[in-house]
DRENKEMI-863735 format. One record per residue (C-alpha): residue in one letter; x, y, z. Coordinates in steps of 0.5 Angstrom, whole numbers, padded with zeros to 4 digits. Example, Ala and Ser with C-alpha at 12.3 -4.5 7.8 and 13.67 -1.06 7.14 Angstrom:
% residues 2
@type=A&c1=0025&c2=-0009&c3=0016
@type=S&c1=0027&c2=-0002&c3=0014
//
This chain:
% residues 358
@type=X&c1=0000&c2=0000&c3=0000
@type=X&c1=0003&c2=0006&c3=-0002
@type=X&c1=0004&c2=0013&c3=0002
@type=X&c1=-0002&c2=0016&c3=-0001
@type=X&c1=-0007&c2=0011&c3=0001
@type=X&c1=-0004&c2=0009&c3=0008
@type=X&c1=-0006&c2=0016&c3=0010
@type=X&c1=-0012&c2=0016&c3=0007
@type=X&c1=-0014&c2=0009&c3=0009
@type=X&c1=-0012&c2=0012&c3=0017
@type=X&c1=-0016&c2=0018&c3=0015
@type=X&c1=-0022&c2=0015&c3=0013
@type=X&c1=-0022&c2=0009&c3=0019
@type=X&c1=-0022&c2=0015&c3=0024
@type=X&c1=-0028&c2=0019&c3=0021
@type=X&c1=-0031&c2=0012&c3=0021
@type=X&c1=-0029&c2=0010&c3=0028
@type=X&c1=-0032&c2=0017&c3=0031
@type=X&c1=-0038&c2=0016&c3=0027
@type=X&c1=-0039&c2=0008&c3=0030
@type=X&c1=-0037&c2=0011&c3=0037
@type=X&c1=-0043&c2=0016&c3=0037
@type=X&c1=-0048&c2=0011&c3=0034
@type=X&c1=-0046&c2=0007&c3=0040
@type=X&c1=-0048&c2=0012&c3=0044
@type=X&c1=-0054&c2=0015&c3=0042
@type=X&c1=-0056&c2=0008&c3=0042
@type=X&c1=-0053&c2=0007&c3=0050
@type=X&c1=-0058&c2=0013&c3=0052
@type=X&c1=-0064&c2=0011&c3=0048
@type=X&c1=-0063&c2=0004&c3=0052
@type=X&c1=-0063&c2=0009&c3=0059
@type=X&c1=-0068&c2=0014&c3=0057
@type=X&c1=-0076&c2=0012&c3=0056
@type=X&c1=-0078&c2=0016&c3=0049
@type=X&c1=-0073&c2=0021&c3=0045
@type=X&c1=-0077&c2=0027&c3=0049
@type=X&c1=-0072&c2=0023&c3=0056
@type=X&c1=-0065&c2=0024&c3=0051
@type=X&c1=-0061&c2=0029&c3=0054
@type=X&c1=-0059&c2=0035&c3=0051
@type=X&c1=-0052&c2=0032&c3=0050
@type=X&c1=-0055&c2=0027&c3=0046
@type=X&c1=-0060&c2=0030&c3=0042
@type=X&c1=-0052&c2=0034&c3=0039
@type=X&c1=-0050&c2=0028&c3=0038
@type=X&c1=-0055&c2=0026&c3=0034
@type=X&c1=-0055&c2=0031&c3=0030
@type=X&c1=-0048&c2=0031&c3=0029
@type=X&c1=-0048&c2=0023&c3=0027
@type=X&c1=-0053&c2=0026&c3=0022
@type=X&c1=-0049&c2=0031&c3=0019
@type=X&c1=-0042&c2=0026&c3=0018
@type=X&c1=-0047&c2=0021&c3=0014
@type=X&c1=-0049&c2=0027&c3=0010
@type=X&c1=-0042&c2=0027&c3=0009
@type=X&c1=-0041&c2=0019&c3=0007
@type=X&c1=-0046&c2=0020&c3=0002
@type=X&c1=-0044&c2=0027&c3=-0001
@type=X&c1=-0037&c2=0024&c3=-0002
@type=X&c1=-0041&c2=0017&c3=-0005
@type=X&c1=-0045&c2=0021&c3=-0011
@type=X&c1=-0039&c2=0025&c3=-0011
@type=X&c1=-0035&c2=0020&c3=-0013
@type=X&c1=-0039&c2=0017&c3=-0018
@type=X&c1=-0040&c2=0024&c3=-0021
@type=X&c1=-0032&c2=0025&c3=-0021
@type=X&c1=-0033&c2=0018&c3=-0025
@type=X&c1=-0038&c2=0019&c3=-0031
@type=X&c1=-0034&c2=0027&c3=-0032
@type=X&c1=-0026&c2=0022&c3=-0033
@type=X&c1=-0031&c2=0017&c3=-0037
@type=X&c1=-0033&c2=0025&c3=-0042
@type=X&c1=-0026&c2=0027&c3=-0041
@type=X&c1=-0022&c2=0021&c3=-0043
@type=X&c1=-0027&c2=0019&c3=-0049
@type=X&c1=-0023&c2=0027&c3=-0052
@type=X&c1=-0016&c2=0025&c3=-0050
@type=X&c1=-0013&c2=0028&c3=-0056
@type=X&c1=-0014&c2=0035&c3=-0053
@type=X&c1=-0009&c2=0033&c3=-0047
@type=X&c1=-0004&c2=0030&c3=-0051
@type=X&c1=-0001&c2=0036&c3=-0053
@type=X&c1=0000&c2=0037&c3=-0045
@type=X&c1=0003&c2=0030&c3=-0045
@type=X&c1=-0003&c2=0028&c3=-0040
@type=X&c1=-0005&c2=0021&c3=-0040
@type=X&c1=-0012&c2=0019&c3=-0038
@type=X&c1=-0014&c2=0013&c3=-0035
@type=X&c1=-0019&c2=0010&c3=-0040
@type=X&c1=-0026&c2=0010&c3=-0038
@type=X&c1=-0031&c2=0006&c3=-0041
@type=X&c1=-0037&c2=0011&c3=-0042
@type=X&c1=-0043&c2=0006&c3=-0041
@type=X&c1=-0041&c2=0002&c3=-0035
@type=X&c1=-0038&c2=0010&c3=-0032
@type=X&c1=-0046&c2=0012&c3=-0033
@type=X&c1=-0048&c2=0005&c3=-0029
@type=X&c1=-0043&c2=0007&c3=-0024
@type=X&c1=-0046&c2=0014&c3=-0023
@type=X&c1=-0053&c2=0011&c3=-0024
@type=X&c1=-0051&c2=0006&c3=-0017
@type=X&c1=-0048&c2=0012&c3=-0014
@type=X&c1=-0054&c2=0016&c3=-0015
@type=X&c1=-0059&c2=0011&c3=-0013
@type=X&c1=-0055&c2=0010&c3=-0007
@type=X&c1=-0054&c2=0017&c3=-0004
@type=X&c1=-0062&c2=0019&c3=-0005
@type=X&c1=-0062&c2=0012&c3=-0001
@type=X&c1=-0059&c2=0013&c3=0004
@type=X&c1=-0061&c2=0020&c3=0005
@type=X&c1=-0069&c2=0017&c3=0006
@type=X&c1=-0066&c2=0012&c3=0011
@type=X&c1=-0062&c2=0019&c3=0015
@type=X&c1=-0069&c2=0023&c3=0014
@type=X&c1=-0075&c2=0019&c3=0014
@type=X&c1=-0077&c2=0015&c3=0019
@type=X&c1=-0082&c2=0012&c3=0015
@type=X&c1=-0077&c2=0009&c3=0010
@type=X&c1=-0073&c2=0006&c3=0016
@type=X&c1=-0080&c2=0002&c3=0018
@type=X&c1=-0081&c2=-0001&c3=0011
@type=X&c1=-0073&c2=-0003&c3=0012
@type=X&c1=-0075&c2=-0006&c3=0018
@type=X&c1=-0081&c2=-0010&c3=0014
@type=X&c1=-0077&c2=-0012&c3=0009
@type=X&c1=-0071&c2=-0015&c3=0013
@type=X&c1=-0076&c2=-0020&c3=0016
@type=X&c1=-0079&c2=-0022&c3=0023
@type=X&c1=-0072&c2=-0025&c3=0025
@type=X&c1=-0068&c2=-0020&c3=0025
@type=X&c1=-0066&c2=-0015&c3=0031
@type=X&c1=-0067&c2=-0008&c3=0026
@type=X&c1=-0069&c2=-0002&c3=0031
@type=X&c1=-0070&c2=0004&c3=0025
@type=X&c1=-0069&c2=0008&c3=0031
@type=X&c1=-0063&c2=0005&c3=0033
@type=X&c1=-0057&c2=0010&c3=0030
@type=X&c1=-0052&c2=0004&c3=0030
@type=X&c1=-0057&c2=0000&c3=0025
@type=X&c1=-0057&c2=0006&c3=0021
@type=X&c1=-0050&c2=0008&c3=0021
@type=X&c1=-0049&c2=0000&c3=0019
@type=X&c1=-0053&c2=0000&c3=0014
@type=X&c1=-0051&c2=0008&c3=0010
@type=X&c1=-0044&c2=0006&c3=0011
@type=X&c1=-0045&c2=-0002&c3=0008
@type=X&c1=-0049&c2=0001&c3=0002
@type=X&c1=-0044&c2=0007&c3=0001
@type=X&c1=-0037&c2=0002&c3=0001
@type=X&c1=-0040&c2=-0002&c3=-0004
@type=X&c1=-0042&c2=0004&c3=-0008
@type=X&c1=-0035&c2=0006&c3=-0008
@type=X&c1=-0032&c2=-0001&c3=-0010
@type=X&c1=-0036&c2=-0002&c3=-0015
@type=X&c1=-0034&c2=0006&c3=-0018
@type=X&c1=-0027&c2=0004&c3=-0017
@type=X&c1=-0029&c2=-0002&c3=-0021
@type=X&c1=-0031&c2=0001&c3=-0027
@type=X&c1=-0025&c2=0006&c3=-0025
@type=X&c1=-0020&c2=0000&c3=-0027
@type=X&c1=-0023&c2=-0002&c3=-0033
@type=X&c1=-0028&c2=-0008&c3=-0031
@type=X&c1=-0027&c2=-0015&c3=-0030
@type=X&c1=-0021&c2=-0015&c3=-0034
@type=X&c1=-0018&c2=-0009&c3=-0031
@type=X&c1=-0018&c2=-0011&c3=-0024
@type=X&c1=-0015&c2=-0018&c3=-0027
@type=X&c1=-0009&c2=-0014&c3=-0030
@type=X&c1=-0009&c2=-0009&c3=-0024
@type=X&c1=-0008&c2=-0016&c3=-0019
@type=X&c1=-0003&c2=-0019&c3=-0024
@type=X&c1=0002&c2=-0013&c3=-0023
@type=X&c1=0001&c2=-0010&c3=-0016
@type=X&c1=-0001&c2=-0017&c3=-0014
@type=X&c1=-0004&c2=-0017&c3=-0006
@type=X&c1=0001&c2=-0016&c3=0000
@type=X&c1=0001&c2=-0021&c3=0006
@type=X&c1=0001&c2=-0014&c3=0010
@type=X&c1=-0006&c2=-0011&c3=0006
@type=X&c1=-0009&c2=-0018&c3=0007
@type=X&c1=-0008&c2=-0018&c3=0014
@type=X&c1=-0010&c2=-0010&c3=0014
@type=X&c1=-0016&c2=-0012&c3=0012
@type=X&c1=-0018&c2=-0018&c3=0016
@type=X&c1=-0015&c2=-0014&c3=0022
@type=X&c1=-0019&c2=-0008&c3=0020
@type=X&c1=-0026&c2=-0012&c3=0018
@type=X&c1=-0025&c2=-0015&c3=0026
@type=X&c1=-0025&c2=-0008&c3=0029
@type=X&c1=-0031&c2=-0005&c3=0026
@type=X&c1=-0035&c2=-0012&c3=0027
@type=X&c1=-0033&c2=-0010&c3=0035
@type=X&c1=-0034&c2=-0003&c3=0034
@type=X&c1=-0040&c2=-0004&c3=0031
@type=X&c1=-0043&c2=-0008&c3=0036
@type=X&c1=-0041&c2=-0003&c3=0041
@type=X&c1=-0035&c2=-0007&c3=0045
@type=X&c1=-0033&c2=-0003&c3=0051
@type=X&c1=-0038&c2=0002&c3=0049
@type=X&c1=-0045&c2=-0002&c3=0050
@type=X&c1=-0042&c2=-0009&c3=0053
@type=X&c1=-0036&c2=-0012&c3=0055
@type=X&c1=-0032&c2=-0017&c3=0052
@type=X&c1=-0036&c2=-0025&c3=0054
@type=X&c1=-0043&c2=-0020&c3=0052
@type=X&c1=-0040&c2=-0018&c3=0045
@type=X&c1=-0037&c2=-0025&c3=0044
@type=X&c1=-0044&c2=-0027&c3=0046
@type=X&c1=-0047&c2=-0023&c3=0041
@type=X&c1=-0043&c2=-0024&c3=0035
@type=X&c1=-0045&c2=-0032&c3=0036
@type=X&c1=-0037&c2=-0034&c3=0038
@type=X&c1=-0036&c2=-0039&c3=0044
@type=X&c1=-0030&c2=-0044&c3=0044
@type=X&c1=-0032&c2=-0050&c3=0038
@type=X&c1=-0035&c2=-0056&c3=0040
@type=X&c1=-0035&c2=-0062&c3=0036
@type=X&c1=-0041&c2=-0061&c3=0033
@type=X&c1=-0039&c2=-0055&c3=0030
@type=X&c1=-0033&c2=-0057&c3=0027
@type=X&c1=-0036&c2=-0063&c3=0025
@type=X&c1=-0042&c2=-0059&c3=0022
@type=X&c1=-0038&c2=-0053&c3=0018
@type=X&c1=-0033&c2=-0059&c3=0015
@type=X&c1=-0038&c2=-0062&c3=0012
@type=X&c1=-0042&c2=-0056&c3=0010
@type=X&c1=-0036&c2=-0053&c3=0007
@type=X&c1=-0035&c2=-0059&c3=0004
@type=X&c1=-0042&c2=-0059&c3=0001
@type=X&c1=-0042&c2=-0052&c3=-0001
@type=X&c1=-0036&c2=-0053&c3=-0005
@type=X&c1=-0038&c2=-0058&c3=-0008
@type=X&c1=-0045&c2=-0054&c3=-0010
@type=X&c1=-0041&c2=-0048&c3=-0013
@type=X&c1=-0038&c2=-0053&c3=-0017
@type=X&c1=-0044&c2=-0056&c3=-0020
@type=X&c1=-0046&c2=-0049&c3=-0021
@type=X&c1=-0039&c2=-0047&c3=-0024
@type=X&c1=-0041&c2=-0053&c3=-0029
@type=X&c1=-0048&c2=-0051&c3=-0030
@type=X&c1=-0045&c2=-0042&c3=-0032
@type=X&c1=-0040&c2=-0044&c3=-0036
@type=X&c1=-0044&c2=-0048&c3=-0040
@type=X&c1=-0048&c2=-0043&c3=-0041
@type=X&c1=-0044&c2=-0038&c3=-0043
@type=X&c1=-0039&c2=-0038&c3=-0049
@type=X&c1=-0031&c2=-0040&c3=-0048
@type=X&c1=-0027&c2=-0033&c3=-0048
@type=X&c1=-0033&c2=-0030&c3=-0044
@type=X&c1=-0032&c2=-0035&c3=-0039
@type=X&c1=-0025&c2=-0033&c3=-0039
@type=X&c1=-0025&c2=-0026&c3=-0039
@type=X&c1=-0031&c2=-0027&c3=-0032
@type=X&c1=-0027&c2=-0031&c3=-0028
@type=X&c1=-0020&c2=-0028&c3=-0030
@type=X&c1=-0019&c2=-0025&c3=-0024
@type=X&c1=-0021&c2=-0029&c3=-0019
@type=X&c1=-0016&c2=-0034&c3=-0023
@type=X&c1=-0011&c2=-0029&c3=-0022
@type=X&c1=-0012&c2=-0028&c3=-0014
@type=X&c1=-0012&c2=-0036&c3=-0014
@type=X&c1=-0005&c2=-0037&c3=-0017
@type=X&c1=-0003&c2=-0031&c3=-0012
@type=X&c1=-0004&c2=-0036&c3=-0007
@type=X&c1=-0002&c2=-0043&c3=-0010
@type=X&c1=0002&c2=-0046&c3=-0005
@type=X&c1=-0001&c2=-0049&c3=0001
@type=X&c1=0002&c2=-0044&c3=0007
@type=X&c1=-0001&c2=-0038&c3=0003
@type=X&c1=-0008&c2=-0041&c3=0002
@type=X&c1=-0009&c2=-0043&c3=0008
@type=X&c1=-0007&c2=-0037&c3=0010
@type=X&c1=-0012&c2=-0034&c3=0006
@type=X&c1=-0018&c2=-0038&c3=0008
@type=X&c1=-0016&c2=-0036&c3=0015
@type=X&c1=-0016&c2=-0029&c3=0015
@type=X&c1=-0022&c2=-0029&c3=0010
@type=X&c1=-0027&c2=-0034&c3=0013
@type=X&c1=-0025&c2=-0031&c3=0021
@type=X&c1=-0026&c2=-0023&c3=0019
@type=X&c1=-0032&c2=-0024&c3=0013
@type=X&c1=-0035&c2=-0029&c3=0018
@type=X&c1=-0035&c2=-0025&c3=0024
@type=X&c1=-0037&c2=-0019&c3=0020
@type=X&c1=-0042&c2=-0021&c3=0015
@type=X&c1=-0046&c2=-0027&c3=0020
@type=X&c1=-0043&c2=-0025&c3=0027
@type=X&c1=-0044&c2=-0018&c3=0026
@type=X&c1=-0050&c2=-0016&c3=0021
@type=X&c1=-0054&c2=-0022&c3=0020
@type=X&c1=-0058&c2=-0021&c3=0027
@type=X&c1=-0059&c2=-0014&c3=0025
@type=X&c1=-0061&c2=-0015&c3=0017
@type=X&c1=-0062&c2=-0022&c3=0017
@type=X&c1=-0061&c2=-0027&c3=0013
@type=X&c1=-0062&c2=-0025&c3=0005
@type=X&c1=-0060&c2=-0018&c3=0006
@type=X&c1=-0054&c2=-0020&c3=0008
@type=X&c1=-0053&c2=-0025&c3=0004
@type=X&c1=-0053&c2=-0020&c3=-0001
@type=X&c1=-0049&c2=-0015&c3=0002
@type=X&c1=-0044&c2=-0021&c3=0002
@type=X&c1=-0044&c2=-0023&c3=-0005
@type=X&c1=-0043&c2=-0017&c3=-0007
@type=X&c1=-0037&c2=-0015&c3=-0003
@type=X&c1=-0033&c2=-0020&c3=-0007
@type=X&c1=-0032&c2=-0015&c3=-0013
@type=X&c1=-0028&c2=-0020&c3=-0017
@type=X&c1=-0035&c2=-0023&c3=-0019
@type=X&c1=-0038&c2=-0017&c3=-0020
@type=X&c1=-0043&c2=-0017&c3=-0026
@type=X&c1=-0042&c2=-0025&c3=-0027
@type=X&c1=-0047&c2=-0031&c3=-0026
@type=X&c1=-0041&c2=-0033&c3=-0021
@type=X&c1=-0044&c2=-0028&c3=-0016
@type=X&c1=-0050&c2=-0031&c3=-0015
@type=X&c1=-0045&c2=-0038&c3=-0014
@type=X&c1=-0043&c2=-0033&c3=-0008
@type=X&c1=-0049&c2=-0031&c3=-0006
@type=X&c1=-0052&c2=-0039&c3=-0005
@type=X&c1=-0046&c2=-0040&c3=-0001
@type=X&c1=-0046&c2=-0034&c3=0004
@type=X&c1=-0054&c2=-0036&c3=0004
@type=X&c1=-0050&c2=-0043&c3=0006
@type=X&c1=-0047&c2=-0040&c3=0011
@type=X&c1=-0051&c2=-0036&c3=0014
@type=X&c1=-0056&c2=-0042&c3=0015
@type=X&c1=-0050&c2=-0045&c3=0019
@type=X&c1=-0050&c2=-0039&c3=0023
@type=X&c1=-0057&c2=-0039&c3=0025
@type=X&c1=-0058&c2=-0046&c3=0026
@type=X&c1=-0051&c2=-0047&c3=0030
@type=X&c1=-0047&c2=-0041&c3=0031
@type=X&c1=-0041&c2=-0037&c3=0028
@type=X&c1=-0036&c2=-0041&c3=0030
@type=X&c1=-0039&c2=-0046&c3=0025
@type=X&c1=-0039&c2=-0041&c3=0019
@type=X&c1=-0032&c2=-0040&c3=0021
@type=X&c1=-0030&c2=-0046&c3=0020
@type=X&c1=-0034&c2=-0048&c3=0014
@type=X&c1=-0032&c2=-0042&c3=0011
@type=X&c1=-0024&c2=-0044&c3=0011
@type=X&c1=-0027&c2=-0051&c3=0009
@type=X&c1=-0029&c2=-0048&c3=0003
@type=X&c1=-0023&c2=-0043&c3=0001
@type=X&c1=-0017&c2=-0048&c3=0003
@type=X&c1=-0020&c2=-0055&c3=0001
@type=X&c1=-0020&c2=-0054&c3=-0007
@type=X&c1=-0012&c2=-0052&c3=-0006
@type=X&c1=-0012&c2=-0058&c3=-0001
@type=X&c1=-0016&c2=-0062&c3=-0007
@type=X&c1=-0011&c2=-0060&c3=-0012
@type=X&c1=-0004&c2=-0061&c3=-0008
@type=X&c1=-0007&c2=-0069&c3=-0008
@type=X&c1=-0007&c2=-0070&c3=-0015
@type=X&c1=-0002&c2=-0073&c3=-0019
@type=X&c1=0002&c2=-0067&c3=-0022
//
């Protein structure tokens, strides 16, 4: 990671970490107080500043996508710069305005979601009876703009660096560091215990409790080997069924990034690296923090379209039925047995291929 970037990422980090923190503190005084008349002063300010830092988020989302569709414009006449021997980054104009097209989409979203409480009832309608959406809780609020802006983003940097082929050629020549992997696991982490309120609105045996994480029984490891080993197997037959349907060079051109970050990561040591620090910091994130809160569809969504090397191809459907697999481990069992499926998942194909004659 770059100078640049390092200094970015700590900006945004803790921009994101007070916005958390005074989430989780609206939500401890909410907890005291009987109705929002009780709130104290000081907590009415806060709830307005949390207010105006989403603004913020969701002024800097739109931003992007239109910063994005105006270089897509530029680009399309670069021989006016040449003469100034700039090089602009080549922007595909109808994916850009796809990118601003998600951008606005999300910013008046989430905008509705920070002002209307009606939209934030209808949420709660749509997540379903078994989800632990308050639409008066800040936490669930700031949660759920935060998740909606990064995704919008991503998928502007996406359109950024070309596309699919794009991101295949960008991971390719800058490859992805052990440093940036364990950054983000790390980072992944943290917000999840943030976002739960740990040392704010519970101690560490109730923020375990409620991220579903407790010492594995062997039930648990017995049951997230065989899902992992099953969802495997099921991604497999649906690879078949995708690549079947679709011509040879455009199977190629849809799975080349991910073939690229698998060669990166073709020797045991660093595959098991890999499957450990995405099935811990994902599972904890995705199932552990915000499935009780957005359920189970929602957030096998969310989930699916993290992985930004699929996006815009049938695998992220594959990718949405394996973390609805997941999620269903986590409902019936708990974290801990997602966590272990996930790994299953991740490492066994490596672990299948190294057993093959060479």
């Amino acid at each position: 990671m770059d100078p640049i970037s390092l200094i970015s990422s700590i900006l945004a980090l803790f921009y994101i970490g007070i916005l958390v923190y005074l989430a989780n503190q609206n939500d401890l005084e909410q907890a005291r107080y009987v109705g929002p008349d009780a709130v104290s002063f000081h907590g009415q300010q806060r709830v307005t500043i949390v207010r105006w830092m989403l603004f913020g988020v969701i002024s800097l989302t739109f931003i992007f996508g239109l910063l994005l569709i105006q270089m897509a414009l530029i680009s399309s006449s670069s021989e006016a710069f040449r003469e100034f021997d700039m090089e602009l980054p080549q922007i595909d104009t109808t994916t850009a305005i796809i990118s601003f097209g998600v951008a606005l989409v999300v910013s008046v979203f989430c905008f509705r979601l920070v002002m209307s409480g009606s939209t934030r009832l209808w949420l709660q309608r749509f997540t379903g009876q078994g989800s632990r959406y308050n639409p008066d809780s800040s936490v669930h609020l700031v949660a759920l703009v935060l998740v909606l802006c990064f995704l919008s983003v991503m998928f502007s940097q996406f359109a950024f660096i070309g596309g699919l082929s794009g991101l295949a050629e960008d991971v390719a020549a800058s490859g992805i560091g052990i440093g940036e992997l364990i950054f983000q696991g790390v980072l992944l982490v943290v917000l999840s215990l943030l976002g739960v309120g740990m040392a704010i609105r519970r101690d560490v045996p109730q923020t375990l409790e409620r991220l579903g994480l407790q010492t594995p029984s062997s039930g648990d490891v017995i049951v997230g080997v065989g899902a992992g080993i099953v969802l495997f197997f099921v991604s497999q037959i649906l690879f078949v069924i995708w690549s079947s349907l679709v011509p040879a060079d455009q199977l190629l051109e849809q799975s080349a990034a991910s073939e690229q970050i698998t060669m990166l990561f073709s020797t045991i040591p660093m595959a098991f690296l890999l499957a450990v620090i995405a099935a811990v910091s994902e599972e904890i994130l995705f199932r552990g923090a915000m499935q009780p809160v957005f359920g189970l569809g929602l957030t096998s969504v969310f989930f699916a379209l993290f992985h930004n090397q699929y996006l815009l191809t049938p695998a992220t459907l594959i990718v949405f039925i394996v973390g609805a697999g997941m999620g269903i481990i986590r409902q019936r069992r708990n974290t801990n047995a997602a966590i272990i499926a996930h790994f299953i998942y991740n490492f066994f194909p490596f672990l299948l291929a190294s057993m093959l004659p060479q």
